[in-house]
N, C-alpha and C positions, 0 to 999 in steps of 0.2 A: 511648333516643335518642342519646345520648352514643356507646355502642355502634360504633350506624349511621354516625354521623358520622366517629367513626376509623378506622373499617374503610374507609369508603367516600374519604374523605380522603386514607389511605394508599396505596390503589388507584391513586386518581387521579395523585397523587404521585410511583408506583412506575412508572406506566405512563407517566409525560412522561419521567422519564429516560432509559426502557428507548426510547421511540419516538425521543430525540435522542442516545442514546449506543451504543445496540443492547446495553446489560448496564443493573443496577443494580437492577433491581426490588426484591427484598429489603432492599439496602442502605440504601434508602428508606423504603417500604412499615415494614417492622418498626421503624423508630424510634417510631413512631404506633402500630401494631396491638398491642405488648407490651405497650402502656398498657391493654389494654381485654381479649387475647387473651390464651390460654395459649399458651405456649411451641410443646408436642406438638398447639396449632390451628395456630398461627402458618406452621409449618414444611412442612404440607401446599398451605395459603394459598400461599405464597411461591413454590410449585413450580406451581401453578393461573395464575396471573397471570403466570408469567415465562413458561409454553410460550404462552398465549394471545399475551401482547405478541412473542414474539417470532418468532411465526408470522403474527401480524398487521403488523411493522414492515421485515419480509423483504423487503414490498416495493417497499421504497425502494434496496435492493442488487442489486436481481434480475438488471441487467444485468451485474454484476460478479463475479457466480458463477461459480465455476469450480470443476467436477470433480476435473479432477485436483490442483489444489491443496488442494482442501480433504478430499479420503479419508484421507492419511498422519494426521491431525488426529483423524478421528473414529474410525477403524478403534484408533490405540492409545489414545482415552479408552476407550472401549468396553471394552477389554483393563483399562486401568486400575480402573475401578468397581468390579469386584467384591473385588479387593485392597484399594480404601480401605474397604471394608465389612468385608473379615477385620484392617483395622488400628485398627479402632475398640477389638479385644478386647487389640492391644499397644500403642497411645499413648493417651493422657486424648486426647480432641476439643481439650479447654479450649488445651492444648500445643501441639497442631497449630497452632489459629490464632493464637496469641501469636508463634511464630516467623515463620509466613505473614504475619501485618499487621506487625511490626517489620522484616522486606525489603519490604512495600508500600510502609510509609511511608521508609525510607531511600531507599528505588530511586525514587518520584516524586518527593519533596523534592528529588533532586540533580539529577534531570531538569528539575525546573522551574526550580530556581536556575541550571541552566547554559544553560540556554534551544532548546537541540535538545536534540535523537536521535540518539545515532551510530544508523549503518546496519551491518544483521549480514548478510554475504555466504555466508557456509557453513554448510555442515551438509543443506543441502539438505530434501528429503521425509523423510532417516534423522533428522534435528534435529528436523522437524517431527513425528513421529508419537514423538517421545521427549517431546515438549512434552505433545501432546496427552496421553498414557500420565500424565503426572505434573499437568495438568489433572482427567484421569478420577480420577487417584487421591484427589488432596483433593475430589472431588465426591462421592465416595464417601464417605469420610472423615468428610467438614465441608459437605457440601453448595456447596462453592467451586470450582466448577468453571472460573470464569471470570475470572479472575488471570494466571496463568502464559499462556494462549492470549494475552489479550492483551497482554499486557507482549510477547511474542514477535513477534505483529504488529505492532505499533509500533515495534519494530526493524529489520523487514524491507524499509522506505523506500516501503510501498507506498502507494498515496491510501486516503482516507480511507475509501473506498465498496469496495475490497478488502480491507483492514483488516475494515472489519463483516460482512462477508459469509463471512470464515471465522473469525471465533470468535463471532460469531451464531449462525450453522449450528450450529458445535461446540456452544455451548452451550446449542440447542435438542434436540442427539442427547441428550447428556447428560442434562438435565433430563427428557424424555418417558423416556427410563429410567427417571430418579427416580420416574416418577408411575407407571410402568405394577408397579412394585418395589410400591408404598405401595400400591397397589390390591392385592394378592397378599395384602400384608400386612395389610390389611383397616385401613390409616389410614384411609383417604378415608371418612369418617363420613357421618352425617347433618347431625353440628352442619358439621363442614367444607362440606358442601353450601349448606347454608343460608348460611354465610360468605361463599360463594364466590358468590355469586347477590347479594348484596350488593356484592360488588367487581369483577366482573365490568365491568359498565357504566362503572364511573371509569377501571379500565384500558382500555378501548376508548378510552372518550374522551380519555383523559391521553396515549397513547400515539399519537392522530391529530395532537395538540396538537405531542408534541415531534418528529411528524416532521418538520410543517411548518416548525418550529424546524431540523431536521437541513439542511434544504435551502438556507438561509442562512447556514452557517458554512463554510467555506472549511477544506482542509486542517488547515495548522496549529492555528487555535481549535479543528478537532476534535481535535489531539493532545491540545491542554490541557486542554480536557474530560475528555478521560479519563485523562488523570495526575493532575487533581485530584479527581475520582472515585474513583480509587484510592488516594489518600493518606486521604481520608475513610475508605475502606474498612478499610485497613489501622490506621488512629487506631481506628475502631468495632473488631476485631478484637483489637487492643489490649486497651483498656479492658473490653470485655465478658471478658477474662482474669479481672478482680479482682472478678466478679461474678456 
């Protein structure tokens, strides 16, 4: 019972984030499921719930989609992925995200303590698919594909409902990678099925929950959303260093 309740708890959890900030499921969801889950369960879990919520929460951006903005984005994570998968045999994981979470937590703490966002004018689609490329690669890497995309939208001055709509997308390309990789490789179990059939319903419902939540915050409150989102992220990436 205990179990059911984590899993199904975490789900829930993972999928209000994901449906009011368009990322986070994992960084959620796993605080609750390691209590109850192994690690090599957890990690297929995480990639099951984040494509569901985030093919389920798309449609509250739909109008804000745009094409051509968002290809330069997917086309070099794409390019990226399999590189952070050949860099797993030249950096520790553990490395990777100690550095990646200590600029999360620098980069949102000083955003929050100074209370905007500069605005980044250059670099254009070439800036952009250099973003994506170096998103693909920690997705690859550490399964953190979702950092660097949005640190980059947040700088771009755009609203909130453009912002999600392309490192959403991006990081629905990315993960439906991850998942179609882990079927190849024969992760996707039984037991993960069974997990996943348990968490399934809480991410629906958690993530209907945090859209309706999305649609009541204005701009700004969604910046700060997700600069304190990612300072969490980056403190958990941290700490999960010394353990």
């Amino acid at each position: 019972m205990s179990l059911f309740l984590f899993v199904l708890a975490g789900a829930w959890l993972g999928g209000f984030v994901s449906g009011l900030a368009g990322f986070g499921t994992g960084l959620v969801a796993l605080g609750l499921w390691l209590h109850v889950v192994e690690p090599a369960l957890a990690a297929p879990l995480v990639v099951i719930c984040s494509v569901v919520a985030q093919l389920q929460s798309l449609f509250v951006v739909r109008r804000a989609m745009n094409w051509r903005r968002l290809w330069p984005f997917i086309a070099g994570g794409l390019f990226g992925v399999p590189l952070g998968v050949m860099a797993l045999d030249l950096v520790p994981a553990a490395t990777f995200k100690a550095v990646l979470g200590a600029f999360l937590v620098i980069y949102s703490a000083a955003m929050l303590l100074s209370g905007r966002l500069p605005v980044v004018a250059w670099g254009g689609r070439a800036a952009d698919a250099v973003v994506g490329f170096g998103g693909g690669i920690l997705g690859g890497a550490a399964g953190l594909s979702g950092p660097l995309p949005t640190l980059w939208c947040g700088l771009k001055g755009w609203s909130k409902d453009e912002q999600r709509a392309v490192f959403q997308t991006f990081n629905l390309s990315i993960l439906a990678t991850a998942l179609v990789a882990y079927g190849v490789q024969g992760v996707l179990t039984a037991e993960v099925g069974r997990l996943a059939l348990i968490c399934l319903p809480g991410t629906v419902l958690g993530v209907w929950l945090g859209m309706k939540t999305y649609g009541r915050v204005d701009d700004r409150q969604f910046r700060r959303i997700v600069l304190w989102l990612l300072l969490v992220s980056g403190g958990f990436l941290v700490v999960s260093r010394f353990f």
